[in-house]
C-alpha positions as CSV (number, residue, x, y, z in Angstrom):
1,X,100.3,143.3,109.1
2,X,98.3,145.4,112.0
3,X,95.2,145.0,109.5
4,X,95.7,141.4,109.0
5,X,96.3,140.6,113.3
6,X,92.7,142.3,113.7
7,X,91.2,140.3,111.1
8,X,92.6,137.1,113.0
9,X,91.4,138.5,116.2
10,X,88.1,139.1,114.8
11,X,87.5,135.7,113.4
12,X,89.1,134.1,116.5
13,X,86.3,135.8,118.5
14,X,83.4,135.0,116.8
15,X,84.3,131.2,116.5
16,X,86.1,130.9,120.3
17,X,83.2,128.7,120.8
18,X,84.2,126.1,118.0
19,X,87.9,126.9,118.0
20,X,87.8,125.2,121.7
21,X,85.9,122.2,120.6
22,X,88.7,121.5,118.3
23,X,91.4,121.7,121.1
24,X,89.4,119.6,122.9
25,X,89.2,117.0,120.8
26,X,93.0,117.6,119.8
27,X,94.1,117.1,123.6
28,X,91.5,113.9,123.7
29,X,93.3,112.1,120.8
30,X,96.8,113.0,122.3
31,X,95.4,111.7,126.3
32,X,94.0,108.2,124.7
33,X,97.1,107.8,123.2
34,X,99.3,108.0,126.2
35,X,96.1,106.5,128.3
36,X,96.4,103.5,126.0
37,X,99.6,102.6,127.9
38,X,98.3,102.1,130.9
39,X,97.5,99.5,133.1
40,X,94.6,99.1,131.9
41,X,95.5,97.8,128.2
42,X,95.9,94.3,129.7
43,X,92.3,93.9,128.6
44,X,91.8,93.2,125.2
45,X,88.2,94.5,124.8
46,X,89.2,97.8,126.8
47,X,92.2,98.4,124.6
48,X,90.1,98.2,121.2
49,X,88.0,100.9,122.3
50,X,90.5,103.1,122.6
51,X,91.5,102.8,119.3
52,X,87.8,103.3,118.3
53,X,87.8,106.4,120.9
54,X,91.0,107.8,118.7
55,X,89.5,107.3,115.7
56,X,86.0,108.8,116.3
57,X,87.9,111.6,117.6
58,X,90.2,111.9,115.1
59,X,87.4,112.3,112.4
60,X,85.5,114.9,114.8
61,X,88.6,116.9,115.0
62,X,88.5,116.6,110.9
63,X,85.4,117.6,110.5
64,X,85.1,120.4,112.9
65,X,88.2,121.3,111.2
66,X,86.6,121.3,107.9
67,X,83.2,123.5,108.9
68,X,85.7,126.5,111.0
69,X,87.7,127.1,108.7
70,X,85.0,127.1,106.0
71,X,83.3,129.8,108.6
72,X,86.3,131.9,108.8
73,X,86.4,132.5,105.3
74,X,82.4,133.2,104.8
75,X,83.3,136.1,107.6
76,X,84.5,138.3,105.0
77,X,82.4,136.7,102.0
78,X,83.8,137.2,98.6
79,X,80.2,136.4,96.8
80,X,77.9,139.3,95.7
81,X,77.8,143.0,94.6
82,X,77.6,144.2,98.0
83,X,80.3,143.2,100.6
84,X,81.2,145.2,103.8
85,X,84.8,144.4,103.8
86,X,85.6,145.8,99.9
87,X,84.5,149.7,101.5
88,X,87.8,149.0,103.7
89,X,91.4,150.0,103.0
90,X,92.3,145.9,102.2
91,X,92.8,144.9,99.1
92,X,92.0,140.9,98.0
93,X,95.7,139.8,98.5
94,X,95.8,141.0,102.1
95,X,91.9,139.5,103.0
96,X,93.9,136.2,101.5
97,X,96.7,136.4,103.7
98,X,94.5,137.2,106.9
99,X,92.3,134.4,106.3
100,X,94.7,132.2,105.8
101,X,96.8,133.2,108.1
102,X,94.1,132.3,111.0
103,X,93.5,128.7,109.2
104,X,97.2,127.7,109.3
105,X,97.7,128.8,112.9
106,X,94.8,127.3,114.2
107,X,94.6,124.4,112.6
108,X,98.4,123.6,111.5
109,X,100.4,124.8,113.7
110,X,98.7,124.7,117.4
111,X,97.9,120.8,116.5
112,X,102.2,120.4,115.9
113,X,103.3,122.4,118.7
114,X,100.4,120.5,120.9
115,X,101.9,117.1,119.8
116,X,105.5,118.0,120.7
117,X,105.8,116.7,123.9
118,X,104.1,113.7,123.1
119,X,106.7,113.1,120.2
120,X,109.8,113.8,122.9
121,X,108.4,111.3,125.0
122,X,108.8,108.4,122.3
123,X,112.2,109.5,122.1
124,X,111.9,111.1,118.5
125,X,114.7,112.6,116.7
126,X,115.2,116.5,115.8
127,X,114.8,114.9,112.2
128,X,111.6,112.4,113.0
129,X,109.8,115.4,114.1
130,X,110.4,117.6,111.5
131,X,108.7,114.7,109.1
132,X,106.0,114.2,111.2
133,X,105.2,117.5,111.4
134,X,105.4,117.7,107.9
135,X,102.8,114.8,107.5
136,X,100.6,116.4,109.8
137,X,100.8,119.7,108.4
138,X,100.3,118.0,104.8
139,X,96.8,116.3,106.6
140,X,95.3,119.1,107.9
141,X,96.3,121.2,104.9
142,X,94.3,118.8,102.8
143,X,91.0,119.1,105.1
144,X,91.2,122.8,105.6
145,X,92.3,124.0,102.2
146,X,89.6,122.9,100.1
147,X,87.2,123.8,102.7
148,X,88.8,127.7,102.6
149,X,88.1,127.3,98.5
150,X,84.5,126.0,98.5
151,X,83.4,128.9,101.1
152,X,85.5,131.3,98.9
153,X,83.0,130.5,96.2
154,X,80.0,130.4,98.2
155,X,79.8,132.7,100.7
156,X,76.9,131.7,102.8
157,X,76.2,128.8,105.3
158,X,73.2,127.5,103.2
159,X,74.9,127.7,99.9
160,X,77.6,126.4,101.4
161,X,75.8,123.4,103.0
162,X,74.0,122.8,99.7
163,X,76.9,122.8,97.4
164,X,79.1,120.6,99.3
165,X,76.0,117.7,99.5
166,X,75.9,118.4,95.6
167,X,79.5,117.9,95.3
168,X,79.8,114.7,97.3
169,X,76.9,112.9,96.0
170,X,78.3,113.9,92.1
171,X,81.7,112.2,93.4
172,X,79.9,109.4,94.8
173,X,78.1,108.9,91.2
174,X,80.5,109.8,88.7
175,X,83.1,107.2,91.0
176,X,81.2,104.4,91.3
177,X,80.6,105.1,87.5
178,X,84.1,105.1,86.5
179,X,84.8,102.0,88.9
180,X,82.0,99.7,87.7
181,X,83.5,96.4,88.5
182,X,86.7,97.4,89.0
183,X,87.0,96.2,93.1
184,X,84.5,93.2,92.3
185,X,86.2,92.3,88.6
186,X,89.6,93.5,88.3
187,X,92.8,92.8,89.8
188,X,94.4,94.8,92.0
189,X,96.7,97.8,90.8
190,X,100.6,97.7,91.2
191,X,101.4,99.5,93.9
192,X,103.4,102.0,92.1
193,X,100.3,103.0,90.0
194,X,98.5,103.6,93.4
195,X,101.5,105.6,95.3
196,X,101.4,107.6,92.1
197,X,97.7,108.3,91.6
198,X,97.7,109.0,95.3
199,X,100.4,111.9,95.2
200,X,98.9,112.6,92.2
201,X,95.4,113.3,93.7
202,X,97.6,115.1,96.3
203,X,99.2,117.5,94.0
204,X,95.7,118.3,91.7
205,X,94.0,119.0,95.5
206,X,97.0,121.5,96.1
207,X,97.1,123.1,93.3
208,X,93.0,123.4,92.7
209,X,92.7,125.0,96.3
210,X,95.5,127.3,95.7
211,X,94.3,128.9,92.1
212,X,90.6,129.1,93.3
213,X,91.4,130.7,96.5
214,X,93.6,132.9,94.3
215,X,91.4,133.7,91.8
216,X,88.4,134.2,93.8
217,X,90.5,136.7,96.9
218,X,92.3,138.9,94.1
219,X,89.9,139.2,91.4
220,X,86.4,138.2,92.9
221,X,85.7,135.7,89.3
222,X,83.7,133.5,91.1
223,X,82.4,132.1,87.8
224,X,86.1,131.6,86.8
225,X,87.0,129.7,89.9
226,X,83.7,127.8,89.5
227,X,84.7,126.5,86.3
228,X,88.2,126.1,87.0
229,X,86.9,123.4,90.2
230,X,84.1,121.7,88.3
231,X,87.0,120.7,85.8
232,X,89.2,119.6,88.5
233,X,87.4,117.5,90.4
234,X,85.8,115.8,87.1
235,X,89.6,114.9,86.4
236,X,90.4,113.9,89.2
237,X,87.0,111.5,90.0
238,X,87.6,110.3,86.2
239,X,91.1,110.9,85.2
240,X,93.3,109.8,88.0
241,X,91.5,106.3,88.7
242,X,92.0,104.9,85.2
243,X,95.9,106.8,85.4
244,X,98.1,103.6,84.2
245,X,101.4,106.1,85.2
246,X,103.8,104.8,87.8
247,X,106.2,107.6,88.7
248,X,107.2,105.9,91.9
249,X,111.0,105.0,92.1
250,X,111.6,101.9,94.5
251,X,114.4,102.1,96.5
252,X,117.5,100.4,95.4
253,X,120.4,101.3,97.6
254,X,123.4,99.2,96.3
255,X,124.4,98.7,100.4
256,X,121.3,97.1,101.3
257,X,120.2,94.5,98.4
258,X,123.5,93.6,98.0
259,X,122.6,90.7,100.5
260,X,119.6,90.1,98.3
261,X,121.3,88.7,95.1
262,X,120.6,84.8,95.4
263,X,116.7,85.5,96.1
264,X,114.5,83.7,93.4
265,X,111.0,83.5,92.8
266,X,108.9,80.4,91.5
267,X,105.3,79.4,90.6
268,X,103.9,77.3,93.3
269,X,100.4,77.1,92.2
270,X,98.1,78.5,89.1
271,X,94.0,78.5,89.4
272,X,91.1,79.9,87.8
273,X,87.6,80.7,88.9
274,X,84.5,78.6,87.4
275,X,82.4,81.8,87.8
276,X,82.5,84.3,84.5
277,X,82.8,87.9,85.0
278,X,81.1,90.5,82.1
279,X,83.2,93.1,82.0
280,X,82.2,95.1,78.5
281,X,83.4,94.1,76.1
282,X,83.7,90.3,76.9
283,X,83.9,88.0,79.5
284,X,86.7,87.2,81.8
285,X,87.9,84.7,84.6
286,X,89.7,85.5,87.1
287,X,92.9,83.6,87.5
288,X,94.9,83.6,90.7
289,X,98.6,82.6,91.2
290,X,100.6,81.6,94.2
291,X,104.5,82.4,93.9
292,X,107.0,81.3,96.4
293,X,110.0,83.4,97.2
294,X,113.1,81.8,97.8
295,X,116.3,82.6,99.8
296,X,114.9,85.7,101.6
297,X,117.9,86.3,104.3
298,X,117.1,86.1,107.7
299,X,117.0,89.4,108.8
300,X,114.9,90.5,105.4
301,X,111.2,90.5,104.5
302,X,109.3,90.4,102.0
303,X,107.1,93.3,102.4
304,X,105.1,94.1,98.8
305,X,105.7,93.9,95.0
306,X,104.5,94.4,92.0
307,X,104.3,92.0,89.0
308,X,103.9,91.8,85.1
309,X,102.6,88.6,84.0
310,X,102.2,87.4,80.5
311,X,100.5,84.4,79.6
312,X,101.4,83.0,76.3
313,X,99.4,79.9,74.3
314,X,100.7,77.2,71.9
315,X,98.8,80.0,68.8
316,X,100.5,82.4,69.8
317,X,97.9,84.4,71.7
318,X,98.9,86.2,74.9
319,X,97.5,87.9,77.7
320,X,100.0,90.4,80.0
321,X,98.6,92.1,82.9
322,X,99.9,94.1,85.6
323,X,99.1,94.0,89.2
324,X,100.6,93.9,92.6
325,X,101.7,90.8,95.0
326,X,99.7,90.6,98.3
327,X,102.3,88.8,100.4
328,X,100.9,86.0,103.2
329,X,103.8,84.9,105.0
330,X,103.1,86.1,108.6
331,X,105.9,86.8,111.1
332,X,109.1,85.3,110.7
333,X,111.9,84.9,113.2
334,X,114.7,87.5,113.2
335,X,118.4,85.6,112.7
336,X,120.0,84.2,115.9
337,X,123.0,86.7,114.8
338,X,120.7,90.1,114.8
339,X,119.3,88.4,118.6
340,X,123.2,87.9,120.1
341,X,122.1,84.1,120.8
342,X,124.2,81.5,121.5
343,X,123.2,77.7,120.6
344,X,120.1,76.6,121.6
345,X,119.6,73.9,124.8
346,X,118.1,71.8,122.4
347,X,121.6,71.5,120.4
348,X,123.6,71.5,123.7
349,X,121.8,69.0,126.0
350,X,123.4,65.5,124.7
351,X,120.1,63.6,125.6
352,X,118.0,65.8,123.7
353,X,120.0,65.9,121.4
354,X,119.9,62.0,120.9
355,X,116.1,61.5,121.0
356,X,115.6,64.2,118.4
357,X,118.1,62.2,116.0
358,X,116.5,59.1,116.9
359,X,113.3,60.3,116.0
360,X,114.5,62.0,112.3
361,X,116.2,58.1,112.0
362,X,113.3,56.4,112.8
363,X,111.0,58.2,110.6
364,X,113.3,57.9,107.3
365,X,113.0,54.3,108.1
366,X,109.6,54.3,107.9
367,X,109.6,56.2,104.8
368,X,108.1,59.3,106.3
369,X,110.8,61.8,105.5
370,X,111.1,64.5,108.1
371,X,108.6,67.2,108.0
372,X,110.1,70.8,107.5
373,X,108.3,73.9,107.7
374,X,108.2,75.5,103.7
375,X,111.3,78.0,102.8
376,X,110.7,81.2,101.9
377,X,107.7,83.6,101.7
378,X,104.5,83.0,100.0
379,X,103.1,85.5,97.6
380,X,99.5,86.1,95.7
381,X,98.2,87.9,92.7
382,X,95.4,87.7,90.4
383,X,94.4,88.4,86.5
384,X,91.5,88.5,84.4
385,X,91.8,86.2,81.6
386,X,89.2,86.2,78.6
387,X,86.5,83.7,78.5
388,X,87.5,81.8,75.5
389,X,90.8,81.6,76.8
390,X,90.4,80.8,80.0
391,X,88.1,77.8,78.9
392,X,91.9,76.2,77.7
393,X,93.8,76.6,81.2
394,X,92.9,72.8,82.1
395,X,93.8,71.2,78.7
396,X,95.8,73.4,77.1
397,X,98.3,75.5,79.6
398,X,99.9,78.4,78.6
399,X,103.7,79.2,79.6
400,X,104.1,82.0,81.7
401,X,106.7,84.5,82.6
402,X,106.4,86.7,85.4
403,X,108.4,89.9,86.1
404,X,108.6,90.6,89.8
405,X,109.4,94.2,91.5
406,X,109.7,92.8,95.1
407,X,110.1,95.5,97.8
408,X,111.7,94.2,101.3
409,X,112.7,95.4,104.7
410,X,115.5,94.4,107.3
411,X,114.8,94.6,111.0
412,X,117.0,96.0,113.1
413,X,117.5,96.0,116.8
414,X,115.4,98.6,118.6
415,X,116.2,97.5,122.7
416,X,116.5,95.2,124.3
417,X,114.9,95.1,128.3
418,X,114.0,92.1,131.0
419,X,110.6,90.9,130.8
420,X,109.3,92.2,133.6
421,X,105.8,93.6,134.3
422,X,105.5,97.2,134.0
423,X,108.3,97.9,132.1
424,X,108.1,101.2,130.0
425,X,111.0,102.5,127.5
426,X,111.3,104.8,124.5
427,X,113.2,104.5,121.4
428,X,113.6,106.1,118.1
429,X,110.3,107.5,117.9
430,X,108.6,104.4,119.6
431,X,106.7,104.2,123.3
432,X,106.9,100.9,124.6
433,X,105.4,99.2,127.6
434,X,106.0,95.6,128.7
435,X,102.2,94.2,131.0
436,X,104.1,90.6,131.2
437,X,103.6,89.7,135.6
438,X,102.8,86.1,137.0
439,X,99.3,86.3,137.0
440,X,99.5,86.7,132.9
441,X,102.1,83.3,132.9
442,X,100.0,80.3,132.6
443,X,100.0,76.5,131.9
444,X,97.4,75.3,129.4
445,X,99.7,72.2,128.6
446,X,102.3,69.9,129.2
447,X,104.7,72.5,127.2
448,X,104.2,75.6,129.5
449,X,102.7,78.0,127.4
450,X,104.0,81.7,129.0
451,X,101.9,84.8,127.3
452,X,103.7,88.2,127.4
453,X,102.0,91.6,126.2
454,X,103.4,94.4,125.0
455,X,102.0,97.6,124.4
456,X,103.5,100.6,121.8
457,X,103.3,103.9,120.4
458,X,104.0,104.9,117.8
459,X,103.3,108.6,116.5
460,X,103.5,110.1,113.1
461,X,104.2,107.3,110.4
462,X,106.4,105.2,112.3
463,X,106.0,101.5,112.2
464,X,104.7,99.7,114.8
465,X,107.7,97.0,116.0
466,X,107.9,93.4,116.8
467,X,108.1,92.0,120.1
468,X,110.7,88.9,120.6
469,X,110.8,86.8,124.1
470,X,114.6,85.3,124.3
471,X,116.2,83.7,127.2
472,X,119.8,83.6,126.5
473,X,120.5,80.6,129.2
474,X,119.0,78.1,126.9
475,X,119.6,79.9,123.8
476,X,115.8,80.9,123.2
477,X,113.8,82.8,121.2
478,X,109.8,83.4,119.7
479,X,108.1,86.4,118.3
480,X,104.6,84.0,118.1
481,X,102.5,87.2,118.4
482,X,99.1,87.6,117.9
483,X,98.0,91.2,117.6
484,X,94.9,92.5,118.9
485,X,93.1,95.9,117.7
486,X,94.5,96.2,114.4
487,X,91.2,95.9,112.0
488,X,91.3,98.1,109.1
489,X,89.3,100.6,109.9
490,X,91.8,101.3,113.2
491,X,94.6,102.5,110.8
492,X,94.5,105.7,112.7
493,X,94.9,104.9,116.0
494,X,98.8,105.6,116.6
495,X,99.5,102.4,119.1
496,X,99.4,98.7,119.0
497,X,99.1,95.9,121.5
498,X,100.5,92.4,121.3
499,X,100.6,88.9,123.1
500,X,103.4,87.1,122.2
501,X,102.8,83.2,123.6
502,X,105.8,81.1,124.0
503,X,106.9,77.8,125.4
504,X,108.8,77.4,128.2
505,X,112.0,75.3,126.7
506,X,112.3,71.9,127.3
507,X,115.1,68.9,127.2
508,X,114.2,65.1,127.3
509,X,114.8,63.1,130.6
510,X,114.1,59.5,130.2
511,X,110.9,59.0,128.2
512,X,109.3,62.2,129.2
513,X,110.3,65.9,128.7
514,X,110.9,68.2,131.5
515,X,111.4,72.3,132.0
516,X,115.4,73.4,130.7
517,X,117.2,73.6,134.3
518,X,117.0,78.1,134.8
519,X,114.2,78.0,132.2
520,X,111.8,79.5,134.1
521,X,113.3,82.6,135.0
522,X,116.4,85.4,132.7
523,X,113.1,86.2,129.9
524,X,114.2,88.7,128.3
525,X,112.7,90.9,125.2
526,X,114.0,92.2,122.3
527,X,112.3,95.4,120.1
528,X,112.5,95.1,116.8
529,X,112.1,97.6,114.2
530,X,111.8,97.0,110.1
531,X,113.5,99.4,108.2
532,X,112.9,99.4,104.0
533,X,115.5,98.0,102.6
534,X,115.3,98.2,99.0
535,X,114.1,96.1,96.0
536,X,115.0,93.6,93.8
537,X,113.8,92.5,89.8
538,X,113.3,88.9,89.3
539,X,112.0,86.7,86.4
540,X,110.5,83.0,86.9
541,X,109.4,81.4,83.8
542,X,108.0,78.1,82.6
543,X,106.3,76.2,79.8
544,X,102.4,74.1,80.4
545,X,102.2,75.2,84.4
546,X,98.9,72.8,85.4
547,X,96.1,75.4,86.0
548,X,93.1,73.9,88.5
549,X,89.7,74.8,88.7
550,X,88.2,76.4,91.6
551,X,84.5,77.5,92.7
């Protein structure tokens, strides 16, 4: 163990230089995040750059991760006939356990004990840390650990520098290869297949890093563990992606979808693309569906799903395909019960009350009906139909049936605070931090509009929550959010911001309506927080559903 220390010692010398870059840029992501709550994330622009600040730091910190611990291991290089370390008393195994030592302490476990305090100041749980911890340490153990194995096999800087351009241009080829037409043709994946090719690619990284490192330490075959990662990676550029396996189990806890059992699912609309695709060994058409997802309880979601759909023809010829649902249904209003609201002015104010009836009267005379918002959750998918069948949807329609995995979550009530400005709290693993004052209340209209925003972090893998305004006088309530800074390429950036706009609530006086009496003051806001919640199977079939052409 003395031998191993004054390895670590040694390589922490030599790379002090780098090793404080990296803390650096550790502490930087850690300080934008808290400075994200401040005062000055009431301006929009402002607050998307920090989340562009995170992120290039973020990927700094990856890669100087990457290149250190690559130059710890070429300290002591394991390539060629003359090395200075093998005239010392250490064998392979202990060189192995001193290098690696070093790349877990600098680079796993400073970065967790560094984001501790950060993590007790959302509020986390004992338990909440230990998994973020254990997603972190699972990150940085998949930047540094195949680093440690290509400089095992190298040994030098340049050799090093060359093989890994080598590497990644041969993954860039041999992927875009494989993929051909698969983002531009082909249908999405379920989203079990991708959970399971992702912990799959996981789990072959792992276990490739480990046995070359291995190999390479304790018996110095560096054309053994050269072989052993050309084959690995060549399965994993061309095996995993065309991997049909779905080894993910959804979760079905009896207590949750037990409030899910009248749910149904129904095809709203059925379309095909003019435009042919040539996928080898024919042509296709893509073909996109709309379902609609019925009796979703208040307090649920629809979050994903997956789907089998079979397409069957008067001749008997069938296509089945399976893909996943995109789901398009945008925020909805958590239940008056989960809110702790009484009934609305609207419902208690006797003249209101009596317009609004007059007006639902009025247009049922006039044959008008009474316009009501669509029920339940709108859902997408896509398949790729032949050519020669697709050329039938219009005049001769197939009948369908659909098997739907639909995954769902339940919010649940996080806290609940005044809306006032500069109002900061912490909850289960979330940093919240209300910037709603009088000069961010303002009246575009005759209805009052009021704009509230509401700033959060959220470390580790914890959801980002929903923000709703509720004014239990007049029995109020919107979550109308619009979010700001949450492009794509921002997945990384650990915090959110929010305007929720709402109306101040109104009652009819005479022929004009006027502010509630006490609506413009008790605004209160409620945290919400969506929790998984299960899943649920259901079928929707039919016979000659009317497919329409699209461009």
């Amino acid at each position: 163990m003395k031998l191993v220390w004054h390895i670590f010692l040694k390589d922490l010398r030599r790379h002090r230089i780098g090793y404080l870059v990296y803390l650096a840029l550790v502490g930087a992501q850690l300080a934008v995040s808290g400075f994200a709550l401040s005062d000055a994330a009431r301006g929009e622009d402002w607050f998307e750059r920090q989340q562009y600040t995170h992120t290039v730091f973020a990927l700094m910190g990856a890669g100087v991760a990457f290149f250190l611990s690559a130059a710890i291991v070429m300290e002591d290089s394991l390539v060629g006939s003359r090395l200075f370390w093998s005239t010392r008393p250490i064998s392979g195994l202990r060189l192995l356990a001193a290098k690696s030592f070093a790349v877990v302490a600098l680079f796993v476990v400073i970065p967790i004990l560094g984001s501790v305090p950060w993590w007790i100041a959302c509020d986390m749980s004992v338990g909440m840390m230990l998994r973020s911890a254990g997603m972190l340490a699972l990150v940085q153990l998949v930047i540094v650990g195949p680093a440690m194995a290509l400089a095992a096999v190298t040994g030098t800087g340049a050799t090093f520098g060359r093989t890994l351009l080598m590497l990644l241009a041969t993954v860039v080829v041999l992927a875009a290869v494989n993929g051909a037409g698969a983002t531009v043709f082909r249908p999405g994946q379920p989203a079990g297949v991708i959970e399971t090719r992702a912990a799959l690619f996981l789990v072959c990284t792992g276990v490739l890093t480990v046995a070359i490192n291995w190999i390479q330490f304790v018996t110095r075959r560096t054309k053994l563990s050269v072989a052993i990662g050309v084959l690995g990676v060549a399965f994993m550029v061309l095996g995993l992606p065309g991997a049909k396996w779905n080894f993910v189990t959804l979760n079905d806890r009896k207590d949750e979808t037990t409030g899910l059992r009248d749910v149904r699912v129904e095809l709203q609309s059925a379309q095909f693309e003019r435009r042919n695709y040539t996928l080898p060994p024919m042509g296709y058409r893509r073909v996109h569906l709309a379902l609609r997802v019925h009796e979703i309880p208040e307090d649920f979601r629809l979050l994903s799903g997956d789907v089998e759909i079979q397409l069957r023809w008067s001749d008997g010829q069938e296509v089945t395909q399976s893909t996943r649902l995109t789901v398009s249904g945008g925020l909805r209003m958590a239940s008056r019960r989960l809110l702790d609201l009484g009934p609305s002015v609207g419902e208690t104010d006797r003249e209101t009350a009596e317009f609004v009836e007059q007006q639902i009267a009025l247009a049922k005379q006039r044959g008008l009906g009474w316009v009501r918002p669509p029920e339940g959750e709108l859902a997408h998918t896509a398949l790729l139909v032949p050519e020669h069948l697709a050329q039938r949807l219009d005049t001769d329609s197939p009948s369908y049936r659909i098997r739907n995995s639909l995954r769902f979550s339940r919010a649940t009530k996080l806290v609940e605070f005044p809306l006032l400005d500069d109002a900061a709290h912490a909850r289960d693993g979330v940093r919240i931090r209300s910037l709603a004052a009088g000069d961010l209340s303002r009246e575009t209209d005759a209805q009052h509009t009021l704009r509230a925003v509401f700033v959060s972090a959220q470390p580790g893998s914890q959801e980002a929550p929903e923000f709703c305004v509720v004014q239990r006088s007049t029995g109020y309530a919107s979550n109308l959010a619009r979010r700001v800074g949450q492009t794509p390429a921002m997945d990384t950036a650990p915090f959110r911001r929010q305007v929720v706009e709402y109306g101040v609530p109104r009652v009819r006086r005479g022929d004009s309506w006027v502010p509630a009496p006490g609506s413009d003051s008790g605004f209160g806001v409620v945290v919400l927080k969506m929790k998984p919640a299960g899943s649920i199977d259901r079928i929707a079939t039919g016979a000659r559903f009317p497919f329409t052409m699209i461009e």
